[in-house]
C-alpha positions in Angstrom: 153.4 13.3 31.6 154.2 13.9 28.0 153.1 13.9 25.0 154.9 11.7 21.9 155.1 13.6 18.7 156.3 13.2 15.3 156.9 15.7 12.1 157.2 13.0 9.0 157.5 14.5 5.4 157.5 12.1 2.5 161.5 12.0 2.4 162.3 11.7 6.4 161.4 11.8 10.1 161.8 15.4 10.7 161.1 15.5 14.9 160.3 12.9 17.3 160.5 13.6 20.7 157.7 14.0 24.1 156.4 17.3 24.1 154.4 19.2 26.5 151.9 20.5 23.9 151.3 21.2 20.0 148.8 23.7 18.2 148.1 22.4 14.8 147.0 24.4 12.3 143.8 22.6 11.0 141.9 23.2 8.3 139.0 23.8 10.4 140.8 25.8 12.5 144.5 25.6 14.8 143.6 22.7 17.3 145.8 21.8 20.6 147.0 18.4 21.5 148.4 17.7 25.3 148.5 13.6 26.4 145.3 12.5 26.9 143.8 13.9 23.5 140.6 12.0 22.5 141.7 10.3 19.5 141.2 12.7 15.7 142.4 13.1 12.5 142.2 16.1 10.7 143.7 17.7 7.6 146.5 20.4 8.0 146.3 24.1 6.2 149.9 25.9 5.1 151.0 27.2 9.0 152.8 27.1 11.8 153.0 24.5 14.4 153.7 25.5 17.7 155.7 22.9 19.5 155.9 23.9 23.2 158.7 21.4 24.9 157.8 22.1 28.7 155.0 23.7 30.4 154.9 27.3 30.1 157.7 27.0 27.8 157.7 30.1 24.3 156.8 27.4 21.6 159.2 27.1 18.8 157.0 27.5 15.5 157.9 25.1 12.7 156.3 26.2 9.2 154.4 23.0 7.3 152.3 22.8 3.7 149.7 20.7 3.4 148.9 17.4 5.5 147.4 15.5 7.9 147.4 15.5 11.8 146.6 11.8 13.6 146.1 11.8 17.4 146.1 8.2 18.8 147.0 6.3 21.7 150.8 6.6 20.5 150.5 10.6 20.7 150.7 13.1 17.9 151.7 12.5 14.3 152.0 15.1 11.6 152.0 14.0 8.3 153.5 16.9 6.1 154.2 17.3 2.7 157.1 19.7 3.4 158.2 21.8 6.3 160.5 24.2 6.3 162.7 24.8 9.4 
């Protein structure tokens, strides 16, 4: 099983693949999000996300500013004002 997730700035759909995992860096705190997640939204602090592609995988950290983070049925969606790569 997999999880969908998306990286969308303002200008363009960064990523959007299935993942294994993502830690989000919340602004309550970095939060992770496998398939299954109980449905949240939550507002995104300057960080890193940690995208890890397969189980047990190193993650591959991608740098984001401001946001939000939606978990639904459709998987993972981070809406960023800018990333930097």
């Amino acid at each position: 099983m997999a999880l969908h997730f998306e990286l969308v700035t303002p200008a363009k759909l960064v990523l959007s693949e299935d993942v294994h995992m993502v830690v989000v860096p919340g602004t309550e705190g970095d939060f992770g999000v496998l398939e299954g997640h109980a449905p949240v939204m939550s507002t995104i602090r300057d960080g890193a996300l940690q995208v890890y592609r397969t189980q047990g995988s190193a993650p591959e950290s991608i740098e984001v500013r401001g946001g939000f983070a939606e978990v639904g049925e459709n998987g993972l969606t981070v809406l960023a004002e800018h990333v930097e790569s």
